[in-house]
C-alpha positions as CSV (number, residue, x, y, z in Angstrom):
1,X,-28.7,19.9,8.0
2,X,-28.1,18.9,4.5
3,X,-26.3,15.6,5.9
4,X,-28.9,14.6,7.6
5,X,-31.3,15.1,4.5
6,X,-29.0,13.1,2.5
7,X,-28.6,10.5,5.2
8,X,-32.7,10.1,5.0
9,X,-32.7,10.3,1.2
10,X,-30.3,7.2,1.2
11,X,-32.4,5.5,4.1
12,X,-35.6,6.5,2.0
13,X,-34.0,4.3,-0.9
14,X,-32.4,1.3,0.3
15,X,-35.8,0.1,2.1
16,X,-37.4,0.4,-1.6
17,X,-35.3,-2.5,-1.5
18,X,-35.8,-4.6,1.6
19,X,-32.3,-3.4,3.3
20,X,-33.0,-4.4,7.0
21,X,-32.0,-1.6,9.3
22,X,-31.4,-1.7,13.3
23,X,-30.2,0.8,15.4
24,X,-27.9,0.3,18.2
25,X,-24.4,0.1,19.3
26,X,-21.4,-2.2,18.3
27,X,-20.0,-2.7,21.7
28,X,-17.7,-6.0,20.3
29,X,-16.9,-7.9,17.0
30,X,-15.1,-11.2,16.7
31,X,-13.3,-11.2,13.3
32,X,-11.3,-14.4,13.6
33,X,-12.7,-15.4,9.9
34,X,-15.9,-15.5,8.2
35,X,-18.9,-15.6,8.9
36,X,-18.0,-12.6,11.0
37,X,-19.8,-12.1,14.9
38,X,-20.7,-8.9,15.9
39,X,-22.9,-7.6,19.3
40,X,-25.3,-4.5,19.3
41,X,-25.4,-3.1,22.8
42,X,-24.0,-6.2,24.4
43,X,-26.3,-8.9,23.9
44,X,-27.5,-9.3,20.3
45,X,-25.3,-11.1,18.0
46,X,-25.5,-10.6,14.2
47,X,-23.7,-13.1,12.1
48,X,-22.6,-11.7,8.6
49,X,-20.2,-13.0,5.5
50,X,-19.3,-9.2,5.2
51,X,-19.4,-6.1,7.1
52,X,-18.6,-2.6,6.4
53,X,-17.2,-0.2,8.8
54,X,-18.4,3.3,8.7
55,X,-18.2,4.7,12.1
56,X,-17.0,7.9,11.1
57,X,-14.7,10.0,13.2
58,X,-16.3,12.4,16.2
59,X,-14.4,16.0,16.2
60,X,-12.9,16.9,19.5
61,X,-14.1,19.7,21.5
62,X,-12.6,22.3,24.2
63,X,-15.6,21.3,26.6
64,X,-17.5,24.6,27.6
65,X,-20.5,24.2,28.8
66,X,-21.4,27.3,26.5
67,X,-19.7,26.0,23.5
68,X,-21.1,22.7,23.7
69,X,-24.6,23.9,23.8
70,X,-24.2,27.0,21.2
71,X,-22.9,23.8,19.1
72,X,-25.8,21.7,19.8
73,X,-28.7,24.4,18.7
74,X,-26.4,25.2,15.5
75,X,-25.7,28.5,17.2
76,X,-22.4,29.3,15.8
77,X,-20.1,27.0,17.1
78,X,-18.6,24.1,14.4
79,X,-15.4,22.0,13.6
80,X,-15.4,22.4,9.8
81,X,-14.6,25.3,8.4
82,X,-15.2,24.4,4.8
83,X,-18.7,23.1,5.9
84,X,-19.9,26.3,7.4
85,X,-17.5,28.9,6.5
86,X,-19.6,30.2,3.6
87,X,-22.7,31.4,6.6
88,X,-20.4,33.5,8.2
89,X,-19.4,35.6,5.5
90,X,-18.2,39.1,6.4
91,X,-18.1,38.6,10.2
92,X,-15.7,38.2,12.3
93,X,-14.7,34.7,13.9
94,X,-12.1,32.7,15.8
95,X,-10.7,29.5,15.1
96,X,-8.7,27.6,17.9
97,X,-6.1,25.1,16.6
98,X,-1.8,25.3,15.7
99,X,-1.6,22.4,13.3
100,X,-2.0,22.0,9.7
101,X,-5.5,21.9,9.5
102,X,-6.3,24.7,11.9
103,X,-3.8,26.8,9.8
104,X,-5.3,25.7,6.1
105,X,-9.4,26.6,8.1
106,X,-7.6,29.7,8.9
107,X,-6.7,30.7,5.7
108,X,-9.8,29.2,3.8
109,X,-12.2,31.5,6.5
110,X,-9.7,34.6,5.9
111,X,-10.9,34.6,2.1
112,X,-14.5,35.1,3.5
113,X,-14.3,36.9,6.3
114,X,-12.6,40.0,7.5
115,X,-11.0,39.4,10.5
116,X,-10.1,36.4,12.1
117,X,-8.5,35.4,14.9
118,X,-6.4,32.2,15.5
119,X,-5.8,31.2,19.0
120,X,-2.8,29.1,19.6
121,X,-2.6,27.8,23.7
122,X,0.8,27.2,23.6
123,X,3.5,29.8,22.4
124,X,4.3,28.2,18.6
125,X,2.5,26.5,16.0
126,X,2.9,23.0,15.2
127,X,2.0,23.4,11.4
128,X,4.5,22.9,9.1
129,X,6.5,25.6,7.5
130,X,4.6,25.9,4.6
131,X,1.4,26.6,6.0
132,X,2.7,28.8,9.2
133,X,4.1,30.8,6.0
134,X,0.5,31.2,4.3
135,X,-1.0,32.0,7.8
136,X,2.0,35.0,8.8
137,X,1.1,36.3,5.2
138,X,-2.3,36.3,5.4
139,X,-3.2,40.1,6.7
140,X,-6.9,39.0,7.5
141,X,-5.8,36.2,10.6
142,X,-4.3,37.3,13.9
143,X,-2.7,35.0,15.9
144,X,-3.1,34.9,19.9
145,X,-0.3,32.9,20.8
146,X,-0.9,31.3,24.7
147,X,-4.4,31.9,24.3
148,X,-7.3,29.3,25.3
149,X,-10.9,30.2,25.1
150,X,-12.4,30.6,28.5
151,X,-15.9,30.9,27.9
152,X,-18.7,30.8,24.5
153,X,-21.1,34.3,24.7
154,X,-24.6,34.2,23.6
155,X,-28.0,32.7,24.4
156,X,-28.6,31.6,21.0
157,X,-25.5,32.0,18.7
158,X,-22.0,33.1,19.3
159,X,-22.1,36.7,20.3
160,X,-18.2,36.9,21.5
161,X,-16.0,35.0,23.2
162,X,-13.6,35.2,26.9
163,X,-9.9,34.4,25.4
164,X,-7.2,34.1,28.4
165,X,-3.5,34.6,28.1
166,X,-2.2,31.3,29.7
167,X,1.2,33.1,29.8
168,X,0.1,36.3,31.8
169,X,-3.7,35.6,33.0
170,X,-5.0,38.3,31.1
171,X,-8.4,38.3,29.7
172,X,-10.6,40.0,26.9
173,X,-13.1,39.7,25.0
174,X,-13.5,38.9,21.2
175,X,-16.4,40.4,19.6
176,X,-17.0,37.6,17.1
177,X,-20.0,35.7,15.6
178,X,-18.3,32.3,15.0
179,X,-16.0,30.1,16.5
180,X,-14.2,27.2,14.8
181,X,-12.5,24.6,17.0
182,X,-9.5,22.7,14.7
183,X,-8.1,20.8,17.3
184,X,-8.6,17.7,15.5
185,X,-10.9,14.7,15.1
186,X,-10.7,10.9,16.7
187,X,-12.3,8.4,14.7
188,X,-14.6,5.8,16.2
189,X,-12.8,2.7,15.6
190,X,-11.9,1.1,19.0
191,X,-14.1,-2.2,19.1
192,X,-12.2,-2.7,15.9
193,X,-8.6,-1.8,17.0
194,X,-7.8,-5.8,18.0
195,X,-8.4,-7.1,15.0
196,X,-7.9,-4.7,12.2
197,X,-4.3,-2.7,11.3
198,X,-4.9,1.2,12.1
199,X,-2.4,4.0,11.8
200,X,-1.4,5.8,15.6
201,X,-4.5,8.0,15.8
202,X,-7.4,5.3,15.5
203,X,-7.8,5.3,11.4
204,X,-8.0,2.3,9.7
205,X,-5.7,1.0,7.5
206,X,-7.2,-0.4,3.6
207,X,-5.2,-1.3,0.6
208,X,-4.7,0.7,-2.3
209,X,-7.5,2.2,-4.3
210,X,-9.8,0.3,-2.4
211,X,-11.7,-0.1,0.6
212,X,-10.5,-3.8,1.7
213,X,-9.5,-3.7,5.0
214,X,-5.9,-6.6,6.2
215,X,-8.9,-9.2,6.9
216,X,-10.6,-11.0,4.4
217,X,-14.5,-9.6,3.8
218,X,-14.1,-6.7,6.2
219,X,-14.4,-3.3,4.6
220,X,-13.9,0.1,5.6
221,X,-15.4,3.4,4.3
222,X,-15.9,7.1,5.3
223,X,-14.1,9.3,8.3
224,X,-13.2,5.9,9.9
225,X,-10.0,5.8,7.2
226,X,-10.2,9.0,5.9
227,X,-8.5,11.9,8.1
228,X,-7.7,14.3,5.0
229,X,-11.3,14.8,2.9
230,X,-13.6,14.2,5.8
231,X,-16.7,15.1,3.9
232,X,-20.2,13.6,3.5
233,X,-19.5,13.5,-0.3
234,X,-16.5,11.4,-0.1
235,X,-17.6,8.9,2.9
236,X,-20.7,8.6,0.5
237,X,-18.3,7.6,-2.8
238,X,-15.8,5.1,-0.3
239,X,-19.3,4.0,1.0
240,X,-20.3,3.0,-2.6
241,X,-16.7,1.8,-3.6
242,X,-17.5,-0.7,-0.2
243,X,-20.6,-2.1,-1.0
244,X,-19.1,-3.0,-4.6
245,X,-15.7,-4.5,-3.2
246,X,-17.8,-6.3,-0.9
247,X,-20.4,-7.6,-3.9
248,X,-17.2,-8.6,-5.6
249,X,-15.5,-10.8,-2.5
250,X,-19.1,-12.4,-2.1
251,X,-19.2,-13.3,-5.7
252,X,-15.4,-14.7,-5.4
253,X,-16.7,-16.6,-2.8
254,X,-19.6,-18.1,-4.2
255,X,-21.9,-16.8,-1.9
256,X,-23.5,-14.3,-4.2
């Protein structure tokens, strides 16, 4: 909620100053040098001198019908544990993941809350020593090795879960009131993936300590480079580091 009050703050202010704002989808770009060409839903072409990607990067999801919806009406179900751990203080929850990240939510969610349990669906990790350690040693997380989540209770927020042992068929139920999915996130960047350098998930590549993409006056900020922070506060500061690497290129070029 906060987002999308800071997203309509920042709308609010750049129309004080005449920004023109349309809505629809990139469907295809054509980068092969400025003036860049880009389509909106197919058919409308917009010609610009710069343009800066912030697509963002969508979290994956197990697919249940239940979670899906219980995520959709803010009921319980989220994919950031540092955004929403704090409202589920005291209560028990799950978190489904085995890498890194699942194992650094699990520890961050074990300093608030009092039980949680950490479902693995195959039979190992694949975090890295260090943070398997800090999980093993944190008394608060139990793992459920070659367990899936079979089904999301509650009408209106999470009010258990169905876990299933892939290894034996076994189910049971989890009396928890939140459920954290750390499966990972995929960011939105495949219109771009032809033209601009990206590493083997989707994120795009910039130079150093700045957000200039490998073609000239094509800039990148936000989750669509950025799969460590992933926060509104830093895709906000990379947005701002864009707008002023791309003021500077313009300036260089003497269109501005």
């Amino acid at each position: 909620v906060k987002g999308v009050e800071m997203m309509e703050d920042l709308k609010a202010q750049v129309l004080r100053f005449g920004t023109d704002i349309r809505s629809g989808w990139v469907t295809k770009v054509d980068f092969t040098a400025p003036p860049h060409r880009v389509w909106v839903d197919e058919t409308k072409e917009l010609i610009a001198d710069v343009v800066i990607i912030a697509t963002g990067a969508s979290a994956k999801w197990l697919g249940l019908p239940n979670e899906l919806r219980l995520r959709d009406l803010g009921g319980g179900v989220t994919a950031c544990a540092v955004c929403d751990g704090f409202f589920f203080r005291g209560q028990t929850v799950a978190l489904v993941g085995a890498g890194d990240t699942a194992a650094e939510e699990a520890t961050y969610l074990a300093k608030l809350c009092p039980k949680v349990f950490m479902l693995v669906r195959k039979g190992d990790f694949r975090a890295s020593k260090a943070m398997i350690h800090r999980v093993e040693n944190t008394p608060q997380i139990e793992v459920l090795f070659n367990t899936e989540v079979k089904d999301v209770l509650g009408e209106f927020g999470v009010e258990g879960i169905i876990a299933l042992n892939n290894a034996t068929g076994e189910e049971r139920k989890l009396d928890v009131t939140g459920l954290f999915i750390a499966i990972g996130h995929e960011p939105n960047t495949a219109v771009f993936k032809p033209w601009l350098e990206s590493d083997n998930v989707g994120y795009l590549k910039h130079k150093p300590d700045s957000t200039y993409t490998n073609l000239p006056g094509v800039f990148v900020a936000g989750d669509a480079a950025d799969k460590v922070y992933r926060q509104a506060v830093t895709a906000a500061g990379t947005g701002c580091m864009a707008a002023l690497d791309a003021e500077r290129w313009l300036a260089a070029q003497g269109k501005h």
